[in-house]
N, C-alpha and C positions, 0 to 999 in steps of 0.2 A: 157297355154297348151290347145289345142283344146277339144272340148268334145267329148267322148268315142261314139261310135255308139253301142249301146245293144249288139252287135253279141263278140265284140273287148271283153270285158271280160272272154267269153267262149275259146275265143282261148288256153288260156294256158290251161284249163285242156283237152280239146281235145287234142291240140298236145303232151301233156304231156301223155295223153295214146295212141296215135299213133306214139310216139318216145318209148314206151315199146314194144307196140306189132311190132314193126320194127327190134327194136332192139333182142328179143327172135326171131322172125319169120327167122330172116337171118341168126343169130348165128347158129338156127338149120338147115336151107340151104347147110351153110356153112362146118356145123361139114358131113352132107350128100355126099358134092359134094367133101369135101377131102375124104373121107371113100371109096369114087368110085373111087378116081384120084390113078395113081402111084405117086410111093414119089417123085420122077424129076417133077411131076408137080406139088407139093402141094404149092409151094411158086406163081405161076401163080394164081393157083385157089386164096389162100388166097386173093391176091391181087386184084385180080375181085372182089370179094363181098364186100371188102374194098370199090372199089369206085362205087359200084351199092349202098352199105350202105350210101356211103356218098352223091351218087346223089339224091338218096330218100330223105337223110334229108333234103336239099336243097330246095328241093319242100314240103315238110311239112311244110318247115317253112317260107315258102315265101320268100329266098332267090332268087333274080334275080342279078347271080353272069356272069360280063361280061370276061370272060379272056382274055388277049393279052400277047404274047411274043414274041421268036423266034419260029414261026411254024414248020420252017424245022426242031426244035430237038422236036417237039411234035410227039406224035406215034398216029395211031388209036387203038381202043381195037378190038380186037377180034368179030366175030358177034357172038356171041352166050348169048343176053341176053338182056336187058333192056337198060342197058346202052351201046348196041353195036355202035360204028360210034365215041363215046365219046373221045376228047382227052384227055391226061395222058400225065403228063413228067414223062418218063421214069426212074426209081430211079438209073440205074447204067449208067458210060460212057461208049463209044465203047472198052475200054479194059477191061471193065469188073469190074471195082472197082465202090463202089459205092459213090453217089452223096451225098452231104450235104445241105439242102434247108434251107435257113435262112429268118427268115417273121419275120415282126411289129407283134405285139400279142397285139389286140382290144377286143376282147367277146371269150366267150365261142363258139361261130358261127364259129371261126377262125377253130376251130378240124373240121366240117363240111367240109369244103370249101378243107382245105388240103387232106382227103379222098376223095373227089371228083377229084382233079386233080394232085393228086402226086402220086408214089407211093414210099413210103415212111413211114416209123415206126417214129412216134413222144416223142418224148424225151418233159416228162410232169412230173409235181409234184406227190412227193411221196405218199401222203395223198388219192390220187384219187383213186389210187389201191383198196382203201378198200368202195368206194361210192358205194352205191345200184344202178346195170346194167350199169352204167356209168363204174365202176373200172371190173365188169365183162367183158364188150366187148373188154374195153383198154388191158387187161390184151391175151385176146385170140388173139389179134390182134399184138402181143408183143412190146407192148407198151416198152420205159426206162425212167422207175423211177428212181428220183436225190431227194433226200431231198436238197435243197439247203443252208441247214446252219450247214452243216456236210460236212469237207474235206473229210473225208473218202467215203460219199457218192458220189461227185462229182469226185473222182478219180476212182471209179470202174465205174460209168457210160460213162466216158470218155474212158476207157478201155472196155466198152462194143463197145462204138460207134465205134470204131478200130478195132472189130473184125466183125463188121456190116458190116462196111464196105468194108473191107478186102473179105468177102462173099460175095460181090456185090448188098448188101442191100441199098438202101436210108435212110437217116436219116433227119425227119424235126426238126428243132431246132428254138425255138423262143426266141433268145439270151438276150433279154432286161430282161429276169426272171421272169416276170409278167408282168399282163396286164395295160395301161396304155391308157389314154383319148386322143382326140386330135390325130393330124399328125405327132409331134415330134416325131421321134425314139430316145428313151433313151439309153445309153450306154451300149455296149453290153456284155455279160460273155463272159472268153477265152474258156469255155471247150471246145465246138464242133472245135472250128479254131484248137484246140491245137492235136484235133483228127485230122480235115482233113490234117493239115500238116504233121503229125505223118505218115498218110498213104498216101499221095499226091493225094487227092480225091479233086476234082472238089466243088468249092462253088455254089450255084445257088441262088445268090439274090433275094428274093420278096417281092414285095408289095403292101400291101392290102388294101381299104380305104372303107368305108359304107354309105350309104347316107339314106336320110330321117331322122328316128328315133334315137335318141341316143342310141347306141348297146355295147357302152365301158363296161366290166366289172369291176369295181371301187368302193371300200368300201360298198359292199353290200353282201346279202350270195348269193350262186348259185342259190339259188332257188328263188329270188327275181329280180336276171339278168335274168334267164330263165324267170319269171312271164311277165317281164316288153316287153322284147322280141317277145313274143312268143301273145303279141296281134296287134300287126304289121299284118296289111294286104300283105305285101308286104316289104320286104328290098333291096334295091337295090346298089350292091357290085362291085369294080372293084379292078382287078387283075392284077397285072404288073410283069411278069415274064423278069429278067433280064439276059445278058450273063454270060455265067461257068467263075469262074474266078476262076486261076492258084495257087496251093497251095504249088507243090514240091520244095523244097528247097529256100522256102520262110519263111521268119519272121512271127511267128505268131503274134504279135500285130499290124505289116503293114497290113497281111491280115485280121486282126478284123474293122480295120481304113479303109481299103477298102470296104469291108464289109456292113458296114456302112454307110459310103456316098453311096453307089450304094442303099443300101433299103432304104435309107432317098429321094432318086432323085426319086425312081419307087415310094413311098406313096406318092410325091406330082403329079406325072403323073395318079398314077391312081383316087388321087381327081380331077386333071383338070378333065379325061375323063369321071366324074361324074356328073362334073359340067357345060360341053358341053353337057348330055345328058338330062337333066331337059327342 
């Protein structure tokens, strides 16, 4: 391993008090800018600071994340703020039902990146809920909590995500259940598939790849992934956003198996296009 440059140690606790005071500074933006909106716009507003929140972190943490998809289903935001011009995939389809985004799951980075350019409520581990400002913003942000070794919790959140998206809410979902090393995408959980075909909501395959630095979050505590992270000058990320694919009156484990190969085909596209850009 190369040796550190004096400055590379300080980064984690810098950003580590520039991801708090980000994080309180916006949340009270946020509790402001709903308190002025009517109720028909609170899920707009919410959704704006969602991804002004996540483009911020982005640049805090030296995130250089490249996106590509299908443009023509990407929206502009709104002008009215920092991240005005920014693309977003839009969480619900033209009838109104909402989307289901399914991504490889690498680091802690990954909830970044999906606030930056989804909109979309992410379906995350129980336990987070109660982590200092981490489980507070998740929670304002309505996050769904699954304890993943409880049927009972895995059926009410799958019954959550069917009324989400019934609502015309997006749902991001990282089906492999944890975080895992490397390009392989590991086998995926049925819940979210068992939602979208429940409601016949659109899939939206993604994938994500990192380059430079080792970024996987793997047998370490969070705060040892963020340490290690967070002295990176620089990460540089590519995003592969894939076509909607078809859920109605479709087999849920064909569409898990489709699923599947389409984000195992976008993670090695977006490592080529990482590896074209070196």
């Amino acid at each position: 391993m190369a040796s550190e440059h004096p400055l590379d140690a300080l980064r984690f606790p810098l950003r580590a008090a520039g991801f708090v005071g980000l994080t309180f500074g916006m949340y009270g933006l946020l509790e402001v800018d709903t308190a002025l909106s009517s109720a028909a716009d609170r899920e707009v507003v919410l959704h704006t600071w969602m991804r002004r929140y996540g483009r911020a972190l982005l640049k805090l943490y030296g995130l250089d994340v490249r996106a590509s998809g299908l443009s023509g289903l990407f929206q502009q935001e709104p002008a009215r703020g920092p991240a005005a011009g920014a693309e977003y995939y839009p969480g619900r389809d033209p009838a109104g039902v909402g989307r289901v985004f399914v991504m490889n799951h690498r680091s802690a980075l990954d909830i970044m990146v999906t606030l930056a350019f989804f909109e979309a409520t992410v379906v995350s581990r129980s336990d987070l809920a109660g982590w200092p400002v981490v489980g507070m913003a998740a929670r304002r942000v309505g996050t769904l909590f699954v304890d993943r070794s409880s049927k009972r919790s895995g059926s009410a959140v799958v019954q959550a995500m069917c009324t989400a998206l019934k609502r015309g809410r997006g749902v991001m979902v990282y089906p492999e259940g944890t975080t895992f090393s490397g390009d392989e995408v590991r086998p995926f959980r049925a819940g979210a598939f068992t939602a979208a075909c429940r409601v016949g909501a659109q899939i939206v395959p993604v994938g994500l790849a990192y380059g430079g630095a080792d970024s996987s979050y793997v047998d370490e505590s969070f705060a040892a992934h963020m340490a290690r992270v967070s002295r990176a000058r620089r990460i540089p990320a590519a995003l592969e956003v894939g076509a909607p694919l078809a859920t109605a009156g479709q087999n849920v484990d064909a569409v898990r198996d489709e699923s599947h190969q389409a984000v195992q085909a976008l993670v090695h596209r977006a490592r080529a296009r990482l590896a074209s850009d070196i």
